[in-house]
NUNUKOL-674681 format. One line per field, with one value per residue (C-alpha): x, y, z; residue number from 1; residue in one letter. Coordinates in steps of 0.5 Angstrom, whole numbers. Layout:
% NUNUKOL-674681
px <- c(X,...)
py <- c(Y,...)
pz <- c(Z,...)
i <- c(NUM,...)
aa <- c(a,...)
% end
This chain:
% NUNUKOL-674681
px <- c(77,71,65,60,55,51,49,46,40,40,40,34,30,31,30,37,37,38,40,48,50,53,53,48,44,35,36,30,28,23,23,30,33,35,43,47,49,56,61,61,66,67,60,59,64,66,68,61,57,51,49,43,41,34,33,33,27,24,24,21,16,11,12,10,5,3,3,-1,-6,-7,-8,-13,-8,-7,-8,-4,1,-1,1,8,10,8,13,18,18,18,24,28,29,36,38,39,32,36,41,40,40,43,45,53,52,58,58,63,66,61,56,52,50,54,50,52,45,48,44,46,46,45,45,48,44,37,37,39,34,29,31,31,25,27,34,39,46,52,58,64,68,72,66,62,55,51,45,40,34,34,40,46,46,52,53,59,60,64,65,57,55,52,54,48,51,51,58,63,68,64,65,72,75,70,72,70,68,64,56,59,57,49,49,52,47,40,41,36,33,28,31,36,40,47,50,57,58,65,66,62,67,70,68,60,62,65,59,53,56,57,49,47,51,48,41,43,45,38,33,37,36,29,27,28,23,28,31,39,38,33,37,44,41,38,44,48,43,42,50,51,46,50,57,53,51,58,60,56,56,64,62,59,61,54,46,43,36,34,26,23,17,16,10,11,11,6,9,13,20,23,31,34,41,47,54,60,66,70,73,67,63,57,61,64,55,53,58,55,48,50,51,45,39,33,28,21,22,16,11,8,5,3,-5,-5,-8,-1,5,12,19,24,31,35,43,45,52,55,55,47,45,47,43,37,37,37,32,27,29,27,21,20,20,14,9,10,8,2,1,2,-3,-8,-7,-13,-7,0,0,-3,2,8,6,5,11,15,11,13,21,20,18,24,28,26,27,34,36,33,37,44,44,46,40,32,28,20,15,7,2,-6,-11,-18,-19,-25,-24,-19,-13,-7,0,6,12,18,25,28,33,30,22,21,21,15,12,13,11,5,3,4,0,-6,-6,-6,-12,-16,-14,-18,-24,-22,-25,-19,-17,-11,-10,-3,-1,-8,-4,3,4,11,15,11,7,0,-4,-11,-13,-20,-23,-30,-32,-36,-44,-44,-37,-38,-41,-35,-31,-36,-36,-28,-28,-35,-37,-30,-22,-19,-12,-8,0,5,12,19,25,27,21,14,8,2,-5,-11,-18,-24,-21,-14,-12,-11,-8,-3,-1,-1,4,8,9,10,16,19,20,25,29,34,33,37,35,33,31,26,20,13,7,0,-6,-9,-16,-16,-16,-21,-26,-25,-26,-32,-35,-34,-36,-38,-36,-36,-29,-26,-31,-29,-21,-24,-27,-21,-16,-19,-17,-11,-3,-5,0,5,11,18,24,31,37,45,49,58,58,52,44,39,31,27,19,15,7,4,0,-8,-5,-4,-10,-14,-11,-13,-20,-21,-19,-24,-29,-26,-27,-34,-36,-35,-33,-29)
py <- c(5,0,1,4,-1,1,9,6,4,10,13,9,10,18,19,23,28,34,41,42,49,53,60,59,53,55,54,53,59,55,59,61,67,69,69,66,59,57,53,45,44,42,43,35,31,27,21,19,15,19,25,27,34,36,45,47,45,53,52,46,44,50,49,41,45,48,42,38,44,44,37,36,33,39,34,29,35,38,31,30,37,36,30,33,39,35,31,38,40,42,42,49,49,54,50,44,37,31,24,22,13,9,2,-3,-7,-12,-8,-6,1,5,12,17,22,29,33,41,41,47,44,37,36,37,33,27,29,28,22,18,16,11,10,14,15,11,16,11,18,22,25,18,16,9,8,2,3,-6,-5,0,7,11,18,23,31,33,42,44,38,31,25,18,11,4,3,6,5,10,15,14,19,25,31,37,40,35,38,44,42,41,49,50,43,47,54,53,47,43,37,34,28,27,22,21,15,15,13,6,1,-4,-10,-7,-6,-14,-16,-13,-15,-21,-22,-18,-23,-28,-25,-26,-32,-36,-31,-33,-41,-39,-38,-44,-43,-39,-41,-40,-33,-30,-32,-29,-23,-22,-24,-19,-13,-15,-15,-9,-5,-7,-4,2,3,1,7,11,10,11,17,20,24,26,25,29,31,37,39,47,49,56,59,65,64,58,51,46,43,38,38,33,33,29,32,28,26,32,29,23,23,25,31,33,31,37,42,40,41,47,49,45,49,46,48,47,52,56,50,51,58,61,60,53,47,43,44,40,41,35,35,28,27,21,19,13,7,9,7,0,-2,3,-1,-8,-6,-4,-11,-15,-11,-12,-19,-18,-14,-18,-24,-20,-18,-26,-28,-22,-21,-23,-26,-27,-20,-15,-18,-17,-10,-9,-11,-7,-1,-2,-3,4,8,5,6,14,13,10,16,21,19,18,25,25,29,28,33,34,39,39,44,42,48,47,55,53,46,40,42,38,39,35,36,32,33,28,27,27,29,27,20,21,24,19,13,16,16,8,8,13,8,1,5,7,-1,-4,1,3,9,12,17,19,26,27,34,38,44,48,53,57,51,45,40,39,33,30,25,23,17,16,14,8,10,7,11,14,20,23,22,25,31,31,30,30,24,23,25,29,30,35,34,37,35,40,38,37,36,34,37,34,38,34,36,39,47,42,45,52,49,46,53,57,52,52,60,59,53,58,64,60,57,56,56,54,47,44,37,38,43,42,46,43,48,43,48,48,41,39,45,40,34,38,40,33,28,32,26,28,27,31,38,36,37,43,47,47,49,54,59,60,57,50,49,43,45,41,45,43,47,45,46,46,38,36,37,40,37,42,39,44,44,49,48,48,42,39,41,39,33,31,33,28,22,25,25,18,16,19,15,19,16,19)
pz <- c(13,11,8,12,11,18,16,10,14,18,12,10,16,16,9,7,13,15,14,16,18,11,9,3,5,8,15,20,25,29,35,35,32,25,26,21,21,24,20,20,22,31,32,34,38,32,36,36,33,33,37,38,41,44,46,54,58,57,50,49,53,50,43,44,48,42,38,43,44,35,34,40,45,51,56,55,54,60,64,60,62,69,70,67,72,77,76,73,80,80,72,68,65,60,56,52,54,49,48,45,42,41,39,42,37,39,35,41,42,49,50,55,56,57,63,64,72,76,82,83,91,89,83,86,92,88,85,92,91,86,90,94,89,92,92,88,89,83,82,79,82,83,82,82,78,78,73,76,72,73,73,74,74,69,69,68,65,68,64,65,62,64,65,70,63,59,63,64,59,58,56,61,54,51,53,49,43,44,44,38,34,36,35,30,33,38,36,32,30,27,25,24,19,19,26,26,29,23,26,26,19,18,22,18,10,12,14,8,3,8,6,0,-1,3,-2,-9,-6,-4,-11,-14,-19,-23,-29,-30,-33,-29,-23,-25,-27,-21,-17,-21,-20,-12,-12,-16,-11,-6,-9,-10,-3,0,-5,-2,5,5,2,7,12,15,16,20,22,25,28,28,31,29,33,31,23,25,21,24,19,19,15,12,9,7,6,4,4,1,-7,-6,-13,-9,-7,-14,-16,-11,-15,-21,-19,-17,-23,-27,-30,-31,-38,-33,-28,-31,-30,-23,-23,-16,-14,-17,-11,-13,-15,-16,-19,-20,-22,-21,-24,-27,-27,-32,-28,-25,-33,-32,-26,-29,-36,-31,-27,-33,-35,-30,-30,-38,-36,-32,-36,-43,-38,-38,-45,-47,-42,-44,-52,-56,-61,-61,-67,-62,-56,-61,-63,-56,-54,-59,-57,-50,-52,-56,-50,-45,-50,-51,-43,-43,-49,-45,-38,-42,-42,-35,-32,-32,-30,-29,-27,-25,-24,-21,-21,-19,-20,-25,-26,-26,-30,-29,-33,-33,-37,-38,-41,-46,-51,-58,-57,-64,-62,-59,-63,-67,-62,-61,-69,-68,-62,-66,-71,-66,-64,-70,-72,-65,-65,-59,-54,-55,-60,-61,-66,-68,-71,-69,-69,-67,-61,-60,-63,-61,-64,-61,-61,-58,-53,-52,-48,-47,-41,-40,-40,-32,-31,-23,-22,-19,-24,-30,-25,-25,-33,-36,-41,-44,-41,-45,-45,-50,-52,-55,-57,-58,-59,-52,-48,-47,-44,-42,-40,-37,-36,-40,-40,-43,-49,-46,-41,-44,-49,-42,-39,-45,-45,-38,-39,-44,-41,-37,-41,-37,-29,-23,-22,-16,-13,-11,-10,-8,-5,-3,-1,3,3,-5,-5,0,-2,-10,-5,-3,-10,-12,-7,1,6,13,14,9,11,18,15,11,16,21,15,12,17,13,14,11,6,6,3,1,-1,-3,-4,-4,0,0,-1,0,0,3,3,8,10,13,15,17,24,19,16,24,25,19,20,27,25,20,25,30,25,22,29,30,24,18,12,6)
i <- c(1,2,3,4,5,6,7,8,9,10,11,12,13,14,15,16,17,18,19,20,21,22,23,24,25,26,27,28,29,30,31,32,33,34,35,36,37,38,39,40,41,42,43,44,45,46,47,48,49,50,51,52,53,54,55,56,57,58,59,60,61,62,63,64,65,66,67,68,69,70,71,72,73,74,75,76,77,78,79,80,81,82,83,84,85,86,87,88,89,90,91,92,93,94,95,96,97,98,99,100,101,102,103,104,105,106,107,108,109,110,111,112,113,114,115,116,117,118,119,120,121,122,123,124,125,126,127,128,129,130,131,132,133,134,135,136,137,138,139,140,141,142,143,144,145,146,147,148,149,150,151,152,153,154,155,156,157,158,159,160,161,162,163,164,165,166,167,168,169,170,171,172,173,174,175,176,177,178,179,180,181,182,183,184,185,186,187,188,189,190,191,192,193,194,195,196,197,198,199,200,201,202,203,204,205,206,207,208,209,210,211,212,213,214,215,216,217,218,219,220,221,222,223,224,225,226,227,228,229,230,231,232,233,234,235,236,237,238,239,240,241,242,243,244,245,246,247,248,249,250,251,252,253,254,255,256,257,258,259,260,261,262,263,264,265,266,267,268,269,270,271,272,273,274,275,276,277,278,279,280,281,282,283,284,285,286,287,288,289,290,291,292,293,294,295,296,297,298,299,300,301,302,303,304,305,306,307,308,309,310,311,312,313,314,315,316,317,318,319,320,321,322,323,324,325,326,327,328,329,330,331,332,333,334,335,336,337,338,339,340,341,342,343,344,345,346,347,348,349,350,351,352,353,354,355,356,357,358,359,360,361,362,363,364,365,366,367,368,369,370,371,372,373,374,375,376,377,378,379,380,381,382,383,384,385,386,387,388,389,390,391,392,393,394,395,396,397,398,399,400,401,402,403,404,405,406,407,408,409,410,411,412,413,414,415,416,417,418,419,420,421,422,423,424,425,426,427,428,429,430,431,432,433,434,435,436,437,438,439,440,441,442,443,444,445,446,447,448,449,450,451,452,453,454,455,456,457,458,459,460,461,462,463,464,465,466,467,468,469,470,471,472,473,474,475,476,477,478,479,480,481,482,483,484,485,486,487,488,489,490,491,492,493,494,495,496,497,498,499,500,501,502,503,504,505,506,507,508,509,510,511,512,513,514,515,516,517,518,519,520,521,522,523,524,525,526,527,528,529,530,531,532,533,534,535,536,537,538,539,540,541,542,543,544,545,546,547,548,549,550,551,552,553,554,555,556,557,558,559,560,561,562)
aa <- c(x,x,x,x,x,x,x,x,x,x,x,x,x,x,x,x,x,x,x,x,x,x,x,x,x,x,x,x,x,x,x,x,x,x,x,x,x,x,x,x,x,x,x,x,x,x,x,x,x,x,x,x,x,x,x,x,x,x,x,x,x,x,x,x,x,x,x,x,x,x,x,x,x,x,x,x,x,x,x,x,x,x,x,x,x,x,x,x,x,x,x,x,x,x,x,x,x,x,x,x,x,x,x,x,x,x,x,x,x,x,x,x,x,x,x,x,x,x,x,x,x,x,x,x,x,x,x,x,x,x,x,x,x,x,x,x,x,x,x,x,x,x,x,x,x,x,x,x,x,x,x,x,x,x,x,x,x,x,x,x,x,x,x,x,x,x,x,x,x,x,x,x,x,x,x,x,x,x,x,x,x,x,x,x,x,x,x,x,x,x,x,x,x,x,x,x,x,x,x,x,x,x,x,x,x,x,x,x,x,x,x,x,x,x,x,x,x,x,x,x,x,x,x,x,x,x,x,x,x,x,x,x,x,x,x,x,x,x,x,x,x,x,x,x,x,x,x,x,x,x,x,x,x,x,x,x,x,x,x,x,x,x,x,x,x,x,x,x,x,x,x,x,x,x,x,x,x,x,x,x,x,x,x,x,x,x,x,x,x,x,x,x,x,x,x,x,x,x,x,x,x,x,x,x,x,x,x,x,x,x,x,x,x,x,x,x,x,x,x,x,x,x,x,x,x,x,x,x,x,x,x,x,x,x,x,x,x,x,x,x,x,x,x,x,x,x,x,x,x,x,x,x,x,x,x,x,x,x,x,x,x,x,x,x,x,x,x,x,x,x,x,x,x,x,x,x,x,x,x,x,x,x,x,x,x,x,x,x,x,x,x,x,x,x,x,x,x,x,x,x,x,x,x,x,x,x,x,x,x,x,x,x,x,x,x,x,x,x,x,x,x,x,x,x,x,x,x,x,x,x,x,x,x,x,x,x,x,x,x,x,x,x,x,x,x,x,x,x,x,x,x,x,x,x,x,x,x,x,x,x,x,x,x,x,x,x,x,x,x,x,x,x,x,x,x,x,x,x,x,x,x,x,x,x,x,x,x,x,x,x,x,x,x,x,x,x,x,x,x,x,x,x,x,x,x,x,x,x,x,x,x,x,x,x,x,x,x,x,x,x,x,x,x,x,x,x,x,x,x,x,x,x,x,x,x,x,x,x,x,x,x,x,x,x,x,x,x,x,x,x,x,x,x,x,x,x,x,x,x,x,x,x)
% end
């Protein structure tokens, strides 16, 4: 098969996408019961391109209610709900509705709308007033909407498309997959890279290496070298893409409104083709453990984990993409450097940093964590593995020593004390005397910021209370030294952060936000999880972010400002 270079953008618009049906993965409960998960495996028609299934009217239309209701749009909703009904005469307002889309082998798309039907008179009685339905005999109908739409009864299920030839071969039992796609859905997608046809393939390569070609032809202001380097990158991004869509299987999406546990989610997750490197990744991530587990701690306003694999042959591309952006940044220094030795000095600090960063990936993994408290003032904590920490130690005694040199407002303390195992160090920058008065309410008259160094890793506290700050997210990193790792986790308490805002700097705007959303469930959480070959990334919003969110554009609109 070729590569499958069309998912590729699909993948792209939809972010990596959503939850598949495994045993361990975390599933959305929208307004569906907490049963198990069914297997993978037959759970869409797998001749279809994409699949896309919405939940039975019943279901539906209230909790889109209750979303139009939160964010001040009943009305509209109302209206909506109100032609829906009108034109559902004759459908199973119990089962889900779908759409099965195709490609031709000219690229176009071919969907066929799938419709639970009950009773077949009286749904075409109510549409003859757009038209009366021309019997074709076998079960197949005509309609003139001003291009001809056909429709044909297969078992329960209605089958909608533009051409007799797409409802030619439906199988009787090809709606009865949609049940089992939105067990814990409103409304999901899945796509099926596997089945683009070849010529589609064919088609889009060719354009893209087109695109290619005109954009190096266009940038004529290139020298040899440059030109070549960024050909070679762009070349290579595509082998790796090529790669990786060959490698997948599925992307799919799937939206839950959860009245009841008041949040809305939205699932993304890829799985991949069995024995593909990305299959054989997701077992190793599996079996990753992460050293910054410990760094978020319950209560903060904001808290986020990372955890990324790095194969071999992403070195490559990573270390041409620093390159390229090494280029620009030396540009920079030349034009602004006061002297050619402070520029030289300055690129040589630089080129140190990356290649810290480039040792720091080269061990296959790159890991991060960050902790916002506002409890009594701003703290904010960073921390970061790497290969050797003792070259950043060593780099920030270079950078000290440069600022000393300058009389800069910075200082840079190194080694100012020791705490479980780490070098601690200081930095102080003074703001300037017509510094914003938000910003002296956030720092006070200098930004302090306190470091510490290990053998594999690097913290970074910021705030006026940074020092303890920075001990307490060490003792918290240490007691889990070795926590299962994940992509991605993150939590946001949208109520903390607007009561800071307040705190700061009041807007209309912002206590318009904080007023809808104190009433509780205002947080913004994403999740990951793996699942068997692939991965699992989970958003979820709880109805006082909606609510919040649409105050703030009323007030927006009312003339407020931020």
């Amino acid at each position: 098969m070729k590569f499958r270079w069309l998912s590729a953008a699909v993948c792209t618009a939809t972010l990596g996408l959503a939850t598949l049906n495994s045993p361990d993965q975390c599933i959305a409960q929208g307004s569906k019961p907490k049963a198990a998960p069914a297997a993978v495996a037959n759970e869409t028609d797998d001749r279809a391109v994409v699949v896309v299934a919405i939940s039975a009217m019943d279901s539906l239309i209230p909790n889109v209610q209750h979303i139009a209701r939160m964010v001040g749009a009943g009305a509209a909703a109302g209206g909506i709900s109100t032609i829906l009904n009108q034109y559902a005469g004759g459908l199973d307002r119990t089962r889900p509705l779908g759409v099965f889309l195709n490609l031709d082998e000219n690229g176009q798309p071919a969907p066929i709308g799938c419709l639970p039907i009950d009773d077949l008179k009286q749904f075409f009685d109510q549409l003859s007033v757009f038209g009366e339905a021309n019997d074709l005999g076998d079960g197949l109908y005509e309609f003139n909407f001003g291009n001809p739409i056909y429709a044909k009864k297969v078992g329960k299920w209605l089958y909608v498309a533009q051409s007799e030839d797409a409802l030619s071969d439906i199988p009787e039992t090809m709606g009865d997959v949609l049940p089992k796609m939105i067990q814990k859905y409103d409304v999901r997608v899945q796509v099926n890279p596997q089945n683009i046809p070849d010529e589609v393939i064919d088609f889009i390569v060719g354009q893209m290496q087109a695109g290619l070609d005109q954009g190096m032809a266009a940038q004529g202001n290139l020298d040899a070298e440059d030109a070549e380097s960024a050909r070679a990158t762009s070349e290579q991004m595509i082998a790796q893409m090529q790669e990786g869509i060959e490698g997948t299987e599925k992307l799919v999406i799937g939206l839950a409104i959860n009245k009841a546990e008041k949040r809305t989610v939205l699932d993304f997750g890829s799985q991949f083709m069995a024995d593909s490197k990305y299959a054989k990744q997701m077992e190793k991530m599996k079996a990753s453990k992460t050293a910054v587990a410990g760094i978020p701690q319950d209560g903060s306003m904001m808290v986020l984990q990372s955890f990324q694999l790095v194969a071999p042959e992403e070195i490559e591309q990573l270390e041409k993409t620093l390159d390229a952006s090494l280029k620009a940044a030396y540009k920079a220094i030349d034009e602004g450097a006061k002297d050619s030795a402070s520029a030289t000095k300055a690129k040589e600090l630089i080129d140190k940093a990356v290649d810290i960063l480039m040792e720091s990936a080269k061990l296959g993994k790159m890991e991060s964590a960050v902790d916002v408290s506002v409890e009594s003032a701003l703290n904010i904590v960073v921390s970061v593995s790497v290969a050797d920490g003792s070259k950043i130690e060593a780099l920030a005694g270079e950078i000290s020593a440069e600022l000393a040199k300058e009389n800069s407002p910075a200082q840079l303390k190194i080694n100012a004390g020791k705490h479980a195992g780490f070098n601690l160090h200081t930095l102080a920058i003074a703001l300037p005397s017509n510094a914003a008065e938000a910003a002296k309410k956030v720092f006070g008259s200098s930004v302090t910021i306190a470091i510490a160094t290990g053998p594999k890793a690097v913290h970074i506290s910021v705030g006026k209370n940074c020092d303890a700050g920075l001990k307490s997210a060490i003792d918290r990193a240490t007691s889990k030294p070795a926590a299962p790792a994940e992509l991605v986790k993150m939590r946001l308490v949208l109520s903390q952060l607007l009561n800071y805002v307040q705190s700061i700097e009041p807007t209309p705007i912002s206590e318009a936000m904080l007023n809808a959303a104190s009433a509780g469930y205002d947080r913004i959480l994403i999740d990951s999880q793996s699942i068997e070959r692939g991965i699992v990334v989970r958003l979820s919003l709880e109805d006082g972010v909606m609510k919040a969110i649409a105050a703030g554009v009323k007030a927006g609109q009312s003339g407020g400002g931020f």
